[in-house]
C-alpha angles and dihedrals in degrees: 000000000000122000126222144198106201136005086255094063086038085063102043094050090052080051092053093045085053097055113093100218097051109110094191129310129209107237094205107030110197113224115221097249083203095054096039088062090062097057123086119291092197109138098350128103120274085221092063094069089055094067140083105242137186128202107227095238144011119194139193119198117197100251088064097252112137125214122186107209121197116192127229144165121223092246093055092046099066094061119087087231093065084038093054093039087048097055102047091056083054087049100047090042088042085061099046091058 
């Protein structure tokens, strides 16, 4: 059972079920609050680094490679707040590997 959080993310984790080469995926993804606070805080909120925050997926291929995956809607994406939050998930994963 995987849990959701929007029929968005419902979609897109029946889409991942679907793909041949996924091995599994983490709806949910919980982000180390002690190694987000070591990657750059350069344009993005302080108060971001004071939350608990979850990437949308996770996801393992077969091959063993790993993709993070964040969810957005075009509207959202046009707001600094989605861009900023957007781009601390890519630094933190960044910095994971």
């Amino acid at each position: 059972m995987v849990i959701v959080h929007s029929k968005e993310a419902r979609a897109y984790s029946k889409y991942l079920e679907d793909m041949e080469h996924v091995s599994s995926y983490v709806a949910g993804k919980a982000i180390d609050p002690v190694r987000l606070q070591m990657i750059s805080k350069l344009d993005i909120r302080g108060d971001y680094f004071k939350q608990d925050w979850e990437s949308d997926f996770y996801v393992l291929f077969d091959d063993g490679t790993v993709a993070v995956r964040e969810l957005t809607t075009a509207d959202a994406f046009s707001k600094r707040a989605e861009i900023e939050k957007l781009e601390l998930s890519r630094r933190y994963w960044n910095s994971v590997g």
